[in-house]
C-alpha positions in Angstrom: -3.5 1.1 38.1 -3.0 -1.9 35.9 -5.1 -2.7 32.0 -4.4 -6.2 30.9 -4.5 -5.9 27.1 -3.9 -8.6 24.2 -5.3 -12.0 24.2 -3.1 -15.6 23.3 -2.6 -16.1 19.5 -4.3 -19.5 18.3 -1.2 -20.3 16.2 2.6 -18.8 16.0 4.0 -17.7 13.2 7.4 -19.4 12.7 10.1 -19.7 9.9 10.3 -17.5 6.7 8.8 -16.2 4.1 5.2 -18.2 4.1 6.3 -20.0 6.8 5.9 -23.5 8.2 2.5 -22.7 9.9 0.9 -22.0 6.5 -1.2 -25.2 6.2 -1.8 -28.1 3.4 -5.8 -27.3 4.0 -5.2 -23.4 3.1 -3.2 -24.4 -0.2 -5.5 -26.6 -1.1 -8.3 -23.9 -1.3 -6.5 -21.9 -3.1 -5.9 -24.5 -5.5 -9.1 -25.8 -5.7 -10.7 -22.2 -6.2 -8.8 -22.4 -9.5 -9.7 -25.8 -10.4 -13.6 -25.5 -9.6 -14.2 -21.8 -10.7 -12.0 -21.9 -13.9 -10.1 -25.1 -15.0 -12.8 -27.7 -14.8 -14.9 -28.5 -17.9 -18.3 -27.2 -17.5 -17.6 -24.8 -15.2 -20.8 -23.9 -13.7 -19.7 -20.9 -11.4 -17.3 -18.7 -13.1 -16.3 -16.3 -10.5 -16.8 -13.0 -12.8 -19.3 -11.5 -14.8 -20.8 -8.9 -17.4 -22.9 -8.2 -19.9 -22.6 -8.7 -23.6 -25.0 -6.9 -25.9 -27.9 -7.0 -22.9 -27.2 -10.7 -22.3 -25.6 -12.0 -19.2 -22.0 -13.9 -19.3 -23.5 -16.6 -17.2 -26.3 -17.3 -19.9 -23.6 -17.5 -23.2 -20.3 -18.1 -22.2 -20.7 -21.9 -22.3 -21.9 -21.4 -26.5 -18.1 -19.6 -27.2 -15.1 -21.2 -27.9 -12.8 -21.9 -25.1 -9.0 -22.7 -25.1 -7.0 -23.2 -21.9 -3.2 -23.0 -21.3 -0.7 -23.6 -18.3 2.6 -22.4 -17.8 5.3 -22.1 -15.0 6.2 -18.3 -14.1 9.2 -18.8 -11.6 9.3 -21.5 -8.7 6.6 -20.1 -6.7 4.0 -19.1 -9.4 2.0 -21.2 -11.8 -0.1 -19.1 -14.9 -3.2 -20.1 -16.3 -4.6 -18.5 -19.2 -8.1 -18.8 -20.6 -9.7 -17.5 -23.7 -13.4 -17.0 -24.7 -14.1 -15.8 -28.5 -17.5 -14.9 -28.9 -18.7 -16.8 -32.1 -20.4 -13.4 -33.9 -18.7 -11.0 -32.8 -14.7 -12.1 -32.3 -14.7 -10.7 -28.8 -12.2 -12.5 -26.9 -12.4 -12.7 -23.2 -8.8 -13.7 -21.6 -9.0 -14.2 -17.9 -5.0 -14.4 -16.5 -4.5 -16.7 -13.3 -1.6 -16.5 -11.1 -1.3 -19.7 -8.5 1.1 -19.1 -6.1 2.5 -22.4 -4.9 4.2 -21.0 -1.9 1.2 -18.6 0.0 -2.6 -19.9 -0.5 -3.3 -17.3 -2.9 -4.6 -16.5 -6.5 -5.3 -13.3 -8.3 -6.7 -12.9 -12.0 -6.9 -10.1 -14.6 -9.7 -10.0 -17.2 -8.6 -8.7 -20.6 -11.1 -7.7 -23.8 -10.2 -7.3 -27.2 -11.8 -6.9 -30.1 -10.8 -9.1 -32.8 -13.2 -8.2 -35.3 -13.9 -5.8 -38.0 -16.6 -2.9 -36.4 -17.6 -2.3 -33.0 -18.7 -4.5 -30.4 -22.3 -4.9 -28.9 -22.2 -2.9 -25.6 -20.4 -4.5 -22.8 -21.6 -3.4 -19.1 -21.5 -4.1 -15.5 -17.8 -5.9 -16.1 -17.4 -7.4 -12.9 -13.9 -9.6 -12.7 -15.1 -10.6 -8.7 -18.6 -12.1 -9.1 -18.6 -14.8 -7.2 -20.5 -16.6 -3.5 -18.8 -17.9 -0.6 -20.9 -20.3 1.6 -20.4 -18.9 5.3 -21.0 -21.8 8.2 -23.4 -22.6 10.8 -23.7 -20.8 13.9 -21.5 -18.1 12.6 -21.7 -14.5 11.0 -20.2 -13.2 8.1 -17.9 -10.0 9.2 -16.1 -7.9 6.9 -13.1 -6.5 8.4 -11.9 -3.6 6.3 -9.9 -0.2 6.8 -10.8 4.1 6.4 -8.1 5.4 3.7 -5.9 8.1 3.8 -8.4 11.1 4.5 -5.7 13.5 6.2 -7.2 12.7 9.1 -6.4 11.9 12.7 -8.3 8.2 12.0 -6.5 7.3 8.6 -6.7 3.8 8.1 -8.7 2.6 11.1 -9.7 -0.5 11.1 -13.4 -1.7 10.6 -15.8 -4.3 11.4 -18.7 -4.6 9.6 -21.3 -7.8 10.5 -22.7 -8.8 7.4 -26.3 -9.9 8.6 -29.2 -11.8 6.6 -31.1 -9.7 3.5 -28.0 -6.9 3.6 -25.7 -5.3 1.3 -22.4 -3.6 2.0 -21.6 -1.4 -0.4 -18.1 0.6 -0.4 -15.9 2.4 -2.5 -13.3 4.8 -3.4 -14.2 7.9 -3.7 -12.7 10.5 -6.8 -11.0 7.8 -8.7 -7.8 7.9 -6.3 -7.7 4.3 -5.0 -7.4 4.6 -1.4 -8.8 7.8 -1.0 -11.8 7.1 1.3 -11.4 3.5 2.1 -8.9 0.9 1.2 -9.1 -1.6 -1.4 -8.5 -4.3 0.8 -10.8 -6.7 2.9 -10.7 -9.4 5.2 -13.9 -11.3 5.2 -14.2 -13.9 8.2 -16.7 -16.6 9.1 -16.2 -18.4 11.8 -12.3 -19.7 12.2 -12.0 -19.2 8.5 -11.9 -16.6 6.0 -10.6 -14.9 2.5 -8.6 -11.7 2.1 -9.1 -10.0 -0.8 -7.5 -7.1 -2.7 -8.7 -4.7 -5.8 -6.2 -3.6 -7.8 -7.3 -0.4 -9.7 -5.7 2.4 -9.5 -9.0 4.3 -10.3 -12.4 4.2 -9.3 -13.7 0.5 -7.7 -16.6 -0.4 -6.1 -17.5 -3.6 -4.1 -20.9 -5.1 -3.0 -21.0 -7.5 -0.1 -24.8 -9.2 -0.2 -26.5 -12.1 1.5 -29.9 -12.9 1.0 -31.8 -15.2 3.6 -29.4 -18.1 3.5 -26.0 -18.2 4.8 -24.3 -17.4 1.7 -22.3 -14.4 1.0 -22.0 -13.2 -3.3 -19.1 -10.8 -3.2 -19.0 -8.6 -6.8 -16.0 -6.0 -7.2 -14.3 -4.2 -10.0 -14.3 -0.8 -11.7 -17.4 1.3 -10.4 -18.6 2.1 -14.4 -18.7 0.0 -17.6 -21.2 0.5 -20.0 -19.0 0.7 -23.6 -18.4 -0.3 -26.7 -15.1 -1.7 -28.5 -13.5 -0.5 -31.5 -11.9 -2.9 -33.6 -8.7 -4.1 -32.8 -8.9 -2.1 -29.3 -8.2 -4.3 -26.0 -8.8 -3.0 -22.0 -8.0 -4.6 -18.8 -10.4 -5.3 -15.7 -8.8 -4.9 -12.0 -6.7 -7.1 -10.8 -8.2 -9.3 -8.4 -6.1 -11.2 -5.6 -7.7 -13.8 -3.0 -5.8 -15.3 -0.1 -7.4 -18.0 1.7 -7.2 -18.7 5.4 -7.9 -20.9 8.4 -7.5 -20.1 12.6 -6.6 -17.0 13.8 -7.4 -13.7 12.1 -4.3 -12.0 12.9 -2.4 -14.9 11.6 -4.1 -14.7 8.2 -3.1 -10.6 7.8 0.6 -11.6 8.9 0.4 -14.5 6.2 -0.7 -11.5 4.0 2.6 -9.2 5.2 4.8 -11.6 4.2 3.2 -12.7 0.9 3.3 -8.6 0.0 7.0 -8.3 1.1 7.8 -11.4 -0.9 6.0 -11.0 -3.9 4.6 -7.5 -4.4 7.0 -4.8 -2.8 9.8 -3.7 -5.0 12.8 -5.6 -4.8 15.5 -3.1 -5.8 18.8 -4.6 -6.4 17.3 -8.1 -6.0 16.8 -7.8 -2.2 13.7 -6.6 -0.5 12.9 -3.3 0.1 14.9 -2.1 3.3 14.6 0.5 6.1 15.9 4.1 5.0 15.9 7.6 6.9 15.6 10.2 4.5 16.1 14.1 5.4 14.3 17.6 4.1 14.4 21.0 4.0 10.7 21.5 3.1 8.8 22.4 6.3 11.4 25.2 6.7 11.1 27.1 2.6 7.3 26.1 2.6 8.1 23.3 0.2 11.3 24.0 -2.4 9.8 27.6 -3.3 12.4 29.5 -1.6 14.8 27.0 -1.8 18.0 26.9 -3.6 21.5 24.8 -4.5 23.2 26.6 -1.5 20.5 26.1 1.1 19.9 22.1 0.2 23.9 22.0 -0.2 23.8 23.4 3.7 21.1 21.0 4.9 23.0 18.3 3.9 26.1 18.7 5.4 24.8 20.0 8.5 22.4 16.7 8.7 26.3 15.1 8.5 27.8 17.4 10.9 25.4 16.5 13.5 26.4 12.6 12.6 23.1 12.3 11.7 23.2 9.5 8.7 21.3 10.1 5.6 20.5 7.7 3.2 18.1 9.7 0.6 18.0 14.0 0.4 14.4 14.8 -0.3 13.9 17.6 -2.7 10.2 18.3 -2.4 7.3 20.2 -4.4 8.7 23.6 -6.0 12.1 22.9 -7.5 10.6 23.6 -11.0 9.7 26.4 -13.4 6.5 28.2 -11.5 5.2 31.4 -10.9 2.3 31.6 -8.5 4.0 28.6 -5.8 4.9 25.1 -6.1 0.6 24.0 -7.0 1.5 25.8 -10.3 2.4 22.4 -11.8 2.7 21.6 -15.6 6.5 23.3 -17.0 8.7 20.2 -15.7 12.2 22.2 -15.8 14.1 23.0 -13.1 14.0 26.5 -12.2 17.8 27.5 -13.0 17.2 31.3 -11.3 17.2 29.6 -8.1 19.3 26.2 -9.1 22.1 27.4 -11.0 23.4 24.2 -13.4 19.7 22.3 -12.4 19.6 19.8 -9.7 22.7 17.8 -10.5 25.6 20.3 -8.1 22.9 19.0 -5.5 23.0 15.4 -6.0 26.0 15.3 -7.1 27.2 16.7 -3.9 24.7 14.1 -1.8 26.3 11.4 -4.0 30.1 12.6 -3.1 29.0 11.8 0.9 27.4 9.1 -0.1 23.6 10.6 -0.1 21.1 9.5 -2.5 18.2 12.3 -3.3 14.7 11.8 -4.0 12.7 14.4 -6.3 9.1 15.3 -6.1 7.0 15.3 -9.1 3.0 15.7 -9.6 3.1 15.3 -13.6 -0.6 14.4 -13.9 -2.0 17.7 -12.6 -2.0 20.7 -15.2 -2.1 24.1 -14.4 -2.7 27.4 -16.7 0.2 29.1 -18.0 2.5 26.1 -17.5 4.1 24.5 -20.8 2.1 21.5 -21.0 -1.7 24.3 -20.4 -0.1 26.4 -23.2 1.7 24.0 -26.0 -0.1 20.7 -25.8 -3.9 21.3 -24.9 -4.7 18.2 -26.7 -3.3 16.1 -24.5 -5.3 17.2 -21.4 -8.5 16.6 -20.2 -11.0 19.3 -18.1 -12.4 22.6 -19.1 -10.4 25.7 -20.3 -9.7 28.0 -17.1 -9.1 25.3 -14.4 -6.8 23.1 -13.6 -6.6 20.0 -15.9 -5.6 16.4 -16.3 -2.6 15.2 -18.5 -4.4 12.1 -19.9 -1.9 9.2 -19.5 -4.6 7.3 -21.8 -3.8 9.3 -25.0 -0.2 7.5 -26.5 1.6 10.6 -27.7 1.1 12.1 -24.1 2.6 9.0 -22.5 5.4 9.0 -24.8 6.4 12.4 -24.0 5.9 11.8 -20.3 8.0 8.6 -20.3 11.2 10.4 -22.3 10.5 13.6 -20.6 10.5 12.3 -17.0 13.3 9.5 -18.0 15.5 13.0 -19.1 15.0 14.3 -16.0 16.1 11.6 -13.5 19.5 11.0 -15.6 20.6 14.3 -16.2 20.1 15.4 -12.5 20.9 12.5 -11.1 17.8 11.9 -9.3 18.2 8.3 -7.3 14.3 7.6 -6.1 11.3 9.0 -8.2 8.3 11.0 -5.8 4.8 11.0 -8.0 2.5 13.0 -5.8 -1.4 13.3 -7.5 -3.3 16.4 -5.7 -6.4 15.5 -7.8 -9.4 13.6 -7.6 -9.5 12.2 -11.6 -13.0 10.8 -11.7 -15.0 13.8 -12.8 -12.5 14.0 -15.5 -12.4 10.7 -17.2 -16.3 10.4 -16.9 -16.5 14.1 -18.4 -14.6 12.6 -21.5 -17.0 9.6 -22.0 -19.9 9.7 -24.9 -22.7 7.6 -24.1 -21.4 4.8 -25.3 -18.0 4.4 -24.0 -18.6 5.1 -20.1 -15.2 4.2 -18.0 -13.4 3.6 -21.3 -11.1 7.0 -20.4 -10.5 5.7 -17.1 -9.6 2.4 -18.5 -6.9 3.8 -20.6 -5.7 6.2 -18.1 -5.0 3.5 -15.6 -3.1 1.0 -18.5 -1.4 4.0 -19.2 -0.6 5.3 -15.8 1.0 1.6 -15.2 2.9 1.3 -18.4 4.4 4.8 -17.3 6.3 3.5 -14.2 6.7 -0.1 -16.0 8.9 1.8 -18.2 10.7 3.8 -15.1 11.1 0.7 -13.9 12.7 -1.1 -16.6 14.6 1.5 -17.5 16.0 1.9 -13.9 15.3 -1.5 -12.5 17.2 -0.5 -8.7 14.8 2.8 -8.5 12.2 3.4 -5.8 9.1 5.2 -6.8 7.0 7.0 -4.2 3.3 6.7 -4.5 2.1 9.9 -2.5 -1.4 11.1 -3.9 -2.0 13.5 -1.3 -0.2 11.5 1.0 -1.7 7.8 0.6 -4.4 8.1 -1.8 -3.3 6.2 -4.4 -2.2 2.4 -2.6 -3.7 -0.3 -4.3 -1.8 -3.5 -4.8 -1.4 -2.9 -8.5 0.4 0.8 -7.8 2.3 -1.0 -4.5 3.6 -3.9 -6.9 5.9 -0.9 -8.6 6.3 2.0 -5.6 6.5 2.2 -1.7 4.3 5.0 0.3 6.6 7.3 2.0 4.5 9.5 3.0 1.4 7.5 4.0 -0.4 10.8 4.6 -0.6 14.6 4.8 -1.8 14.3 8.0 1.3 14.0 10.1 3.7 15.3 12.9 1.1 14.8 15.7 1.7 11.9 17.4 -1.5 10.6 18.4 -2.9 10.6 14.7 0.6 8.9 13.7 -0.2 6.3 16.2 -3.7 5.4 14.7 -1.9 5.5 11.3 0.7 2.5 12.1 -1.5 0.4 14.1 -4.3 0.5 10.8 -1.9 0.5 7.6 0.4 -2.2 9.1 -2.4 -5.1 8.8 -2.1 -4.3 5.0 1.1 -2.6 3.7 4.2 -3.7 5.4 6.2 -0.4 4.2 5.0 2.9 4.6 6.8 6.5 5.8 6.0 9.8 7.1 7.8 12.8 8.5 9.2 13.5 12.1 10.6 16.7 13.5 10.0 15.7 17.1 13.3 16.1 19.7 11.1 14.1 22.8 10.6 10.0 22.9 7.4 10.2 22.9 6.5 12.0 20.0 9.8 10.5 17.9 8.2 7.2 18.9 4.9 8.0 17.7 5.9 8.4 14.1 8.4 5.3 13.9 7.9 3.9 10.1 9.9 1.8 8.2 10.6 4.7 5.9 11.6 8.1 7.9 12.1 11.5 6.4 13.5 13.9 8.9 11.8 17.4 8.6 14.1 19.1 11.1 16.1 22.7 10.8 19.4 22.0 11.4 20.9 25.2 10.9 20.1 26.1 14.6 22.9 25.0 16.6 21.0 25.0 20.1 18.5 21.9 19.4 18.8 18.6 21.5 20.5 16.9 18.9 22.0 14.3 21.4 18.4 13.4 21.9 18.0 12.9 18.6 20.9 10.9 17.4 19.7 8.7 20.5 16.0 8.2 19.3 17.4 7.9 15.2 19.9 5.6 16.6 16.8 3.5 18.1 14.7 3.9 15.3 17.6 2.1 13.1 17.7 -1.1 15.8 14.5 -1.8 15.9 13.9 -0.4 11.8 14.1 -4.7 10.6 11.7 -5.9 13.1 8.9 -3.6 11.9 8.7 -5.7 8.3 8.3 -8.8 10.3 4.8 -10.0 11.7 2.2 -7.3 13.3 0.4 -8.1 16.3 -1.7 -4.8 17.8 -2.3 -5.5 21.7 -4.5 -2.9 22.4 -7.9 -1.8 21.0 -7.8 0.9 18.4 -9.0 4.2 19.5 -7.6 7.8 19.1 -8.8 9.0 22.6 -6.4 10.7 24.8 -7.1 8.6 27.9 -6.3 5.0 26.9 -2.8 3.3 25.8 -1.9 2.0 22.7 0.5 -0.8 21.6 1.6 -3.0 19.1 4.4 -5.9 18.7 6.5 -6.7 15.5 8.3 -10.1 15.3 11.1 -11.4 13.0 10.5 -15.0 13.1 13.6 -15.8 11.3 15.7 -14.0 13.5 14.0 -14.6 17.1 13.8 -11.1 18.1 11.3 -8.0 18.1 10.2 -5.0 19.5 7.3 -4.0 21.5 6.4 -0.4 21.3 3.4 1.2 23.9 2.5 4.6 24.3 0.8 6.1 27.5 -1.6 9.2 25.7 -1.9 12.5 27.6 -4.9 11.9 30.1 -4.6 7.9 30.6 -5.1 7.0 34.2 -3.3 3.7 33.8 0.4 3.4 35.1 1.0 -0.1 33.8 -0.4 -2.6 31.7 0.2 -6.7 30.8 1.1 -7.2 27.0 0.1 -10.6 25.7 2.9 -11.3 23.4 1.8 -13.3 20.6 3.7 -15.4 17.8 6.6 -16.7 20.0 8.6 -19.8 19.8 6.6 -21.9 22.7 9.5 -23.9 23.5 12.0 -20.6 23.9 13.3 -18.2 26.9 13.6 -14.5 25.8 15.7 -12.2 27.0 13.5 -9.0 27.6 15.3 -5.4 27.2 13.7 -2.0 28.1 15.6 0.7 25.9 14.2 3.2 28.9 15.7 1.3 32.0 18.2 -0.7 30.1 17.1 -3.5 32.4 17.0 -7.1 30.5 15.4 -10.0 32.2 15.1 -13.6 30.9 11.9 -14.9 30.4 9.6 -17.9 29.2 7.6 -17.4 26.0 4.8 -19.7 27.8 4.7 -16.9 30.5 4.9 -13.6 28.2 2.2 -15.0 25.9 -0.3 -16.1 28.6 0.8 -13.8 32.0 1.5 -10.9 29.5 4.7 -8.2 29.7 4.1 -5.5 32.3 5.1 -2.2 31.4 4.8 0.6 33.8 5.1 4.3 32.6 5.0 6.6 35.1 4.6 10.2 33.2 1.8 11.1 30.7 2.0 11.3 27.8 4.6 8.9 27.9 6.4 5.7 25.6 8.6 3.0 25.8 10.6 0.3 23.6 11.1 -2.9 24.3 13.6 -5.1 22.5 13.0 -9.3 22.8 15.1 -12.2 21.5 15.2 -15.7 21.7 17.8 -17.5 23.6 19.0 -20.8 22.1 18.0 -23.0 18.8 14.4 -22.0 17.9 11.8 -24.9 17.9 8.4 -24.9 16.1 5.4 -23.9 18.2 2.1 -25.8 18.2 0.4 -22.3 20.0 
């Protein structure tokens, strides 16, 4: 039996970084969202809005003084800053722009201070996304949009919604973790045209999508709560708010998006993108780091070596720290020298010596009683005596000490990537610590500080990684991705079907991501092949397949580059066990990519036709199964409109499949 899956791609994506196939039509709209919603004079749209001592921005912003300024960031990005200073009350409103010259996108942070000499009138319903899109004749509004990290089998699958006449489509984060029930991140298409837009807020957002009657769409996003007052001299932040604009092919647009978040978002450590790493642990075997200690993670290392298995980060997880009652019992950030003799240093230092780096779990935000920070500095925490509390990162003198403290910590032991797990939904919290008339202002300050704490990682160690984890994913908005990767995309891992459905959903949004493997078979190794790897294996048996394994590892690291080029899925998305799934990732800059395809357990299907998508029209490709090691030679024209058959024979079952150009590339018009 034979499935015919994938369709043809409108247009290919060719050359680098935005590529050649970004239009002049796309730029412009991005340009001219700028011009018409912010620099024109008597700007009649102004695509944000609040409320200022009961009285609507819309209705008084045109009565305050307004100063404008321009300058050049770098070669691709262009600032604009605006000011509004209310003429009572000295309340300046300063909306940043960022125009990026090379990608058809601009993003904008609102900032409020509070120039004057008592408190401000109440400012609510701050809303830095308040703006319409007009939609177009004949066609439906759909919002395209992704489940978060839920620890679920279905963690980030992908959603359509159709936005119809007189409906509202409200969703949100939920617990103040931003990608902790759906992501921040949204693709709304009408027609052959569209806008992608991002939240960046690492707390609690909300966005509305209504249309009335007509065939106009007002989008409003931002923090979920604001209703406060400023003190003088005090200043907050909205979310960031990023729009990419977009014409053709939906699939194109989120591979437009890939590349502008590998080129201007994702770390750059070093001064070169992010790149592929395979990391290896001990945890799954001492239930964490509890019963771990310098001799066991010494003898994991080498034998990781001794099997020629490559390393290129040690990962010390949860439990390598001062606690009594197991590694939740978080707050007394020392190591715990009964079981690490001389702290964590003999272990990196002997990771560094075979030329190892180590990564070191943290979850500083979450308090527990009896720990150091419960016991000596109560004042800096928020949540009722008993429980577990909150270090608040929006209170100065905590941040301080959590900057030097955690600084301390990564020179003396000679930790090489940072790990900031958060096992705590913060919402209750912050809105716990707000009087009447400062509602979200805690939150606000948590999140300015929460970001100036790993600005000043990163300054101070401009080459480090930081791993966002949050309970595995929860915590992935563009603001937190602009300073960390996700290597552990979520805590619901190891099975391969569920690691399946994670790729095919998170890889329309974040190009990098990770999660653990401790699989021996093809099928399962497969399953869970990230950008970012982090063996979870016991190596001090002797009898496993480790041929096997240095085989699939030894895959996973030729095929490792192609998976941050462009994404294409070629199958529907579904975590049944009857039904393949498949996806393709292309490096348009080097010709070649990888298709990978997974027969599931009950599937009735023994091949299926892959319509390859993005190739150079013009091109021959030579075609090489990693299965049958056969290679063939074959027309783009004919795998993008005949499709690539695969044929499987077992179930479950998986295969790789390696492509490359032959010959010059030309542009394609496809």
């Amino acid at each position: 039996m034979e499935l015919l899956l994938g369709m043809v791609i409108l247009m290919a994506i060719s050359g680098g970084a935005a590529g050649e196939f970004v239009t002049p039509s796309e730029m412009n709209k991005a340009h001219d969202w700028i011009s018409h919603r912010f620099l024109e004079k008597n700007v009649r749209e102004l695509p944000f809005s609040f409320k200022y001592g009961g009285k609507a921005s819309c209705e008084i912003l045109d009565q305050w003084e307004c100063t404008a300024k321009t300058s050049k960031l770098d070669e691709a990005r262009r600032k604009h800053t605006i000011t509004y200073r209310s003429p009572d009350t000295a309340l300046d409103v300063t909306i940043v722009i960022v125009e990026y010259t090379d990608f058809p996108t601009v993003e904008w942070t609102m900032y409020l201070k509070n120039c004057g000499k008592s408190d401000t009138p109440i400012i609510e319903n701050l809303c830095p996304l308040d703006a319409k899109l007009p939609g177009k004749d004949g066609s439906d509004f759909v919002l395209h949009h992704n489940v978060g990290s839920i620890c679920q089998k279905n963690d980030y699958q992908p959603l359509s919604d159709i936005i119809a006449p007189n409906t509202t489509r409200r969703i949100t984060t939920s617990g103040g973790r931003s990608s902790n029930s759906d992501l921040p991140y949204f693709n709304i298409q009408c027609g052959d045209e569209g806008v992608i837009l991002a939240i960046g807020w690492p707390g609690q957002w909300a966005a509305e999508f209504m249309r009335d009657g007509s065939n106009v769409l007002r989008i409003v996003a931002g923090q979920e709560l604001t209703h406060f007052v400023l003190h003088p001299g005090e200043e907050v932040r909205t979310p960031l708010i990023v729009l990419q604009f977009w014409e053709g092919d939906r699939l194109r647009s989120q591979n437009i998006w890939r590349r502008w978040m590998l080129a201007h978002n994702l770390p750059h450590p070093y001064g070169k993108q992010v790149q592929p790493h395979l990391a290896g642990c001990s945890s799954h075997q001492f239930g964490e780091m509890v019963h771990a200690d310098t001799a066991s993670q010494k003898l994991f290392i080498d034998r990781y070596l001794e099997e020629q298995i490559r390393l290129d980060y040690w990962w010390m997880d949860a439990g390598w720290y001062v606690n009594e009652s197991g590694w939740p019992n978080t707050g007394t950030w020392e190591v715990d020298t009964k079981r690490f003799p001389g702290g964590l240093r003999p272990i990196s230092d002997h990771a560094h010596s075979k030329g190892v780096k180590i990564i070191v779990w943290f979850e500083p935000e979450r308090v527990t009683p009896g720990t150091w920070l419960y016991t000596q500095h109560p004042e800096w925490l928020l949540g009722a005596d008993g429980g577990q509390k909150l270090l608040n990162l929006g209170d100065p003198h905590a941040l301080k000490w959590l900057i030097e403290h955690i600084d301390e910590l990564i020179v003396r032991e000679g930790i090489d990537l940072y790990r900031n797990d958060f096992n705590i939904d913060p919402l209750p919290y912050w809105r716990e610590n707000d009087p009447e008339n400062r509602q979200g202002i805690t939150e606000i300050k948590y999140v300015q500080g929460f970001l100036a704490f790993w600005d000043e990682l990163r300054r101070r160690h401009p080459d480090m990684l930081i791993d966002t984890c949050a309970s595995g994913g929860r915590r992935n908005d563009i603001e937190t991705l602009r300073r960390s990767v996700p290597l552990h995309r979520s805590d619901y891992i190891l099975e391969p079907i569920g690691q399946q459905c994670h790729t095919y959903g998170i890889a329309s949004w974040i190009p990098f991501y990770g999660s653990g493997v401790n699989h021996f078979d093809a099928y399962g190794f497969r399953s869970v092949m990230c950008p970012a790897m982090n063996a979870c294996y016991d190596v001090r048996r002797t009898d496993s397949d480790y041929d096997s394994l240095r085989r699939l590892i030894g895959e996973w690291r030729m095929i490792a580059p192609y998976l941050l080029g462009d994404y294409y899925p070629l199958t529907d998305y579904s975590t049944e066990t009857d039904v393949w799934m498949g996806w393709q990732f292309y490096r348009p800059d080097l010709g070649e990519g990888v298709v990978q395809a997974f027969r599931r357990p009950t599937s009735p299907y023994e091949s299926a036709r892959f319509l390859l998508r993005g190739l150079d029209a013009n091109a021959k490709y030579e075609v090489w199964n990693l299965d049958t090691n056969r290679r063939t030679i074959t027309e783009a024209e004919k795998l993008m409109q005949e499709g690539l058959l695969v044929e499987m024979k077992n179930k479950p079952d998986s295969v790789t499949i390696i492509y490359k150009r032959q010959g010059e590339a030309k542009e394609s018009h496809r």
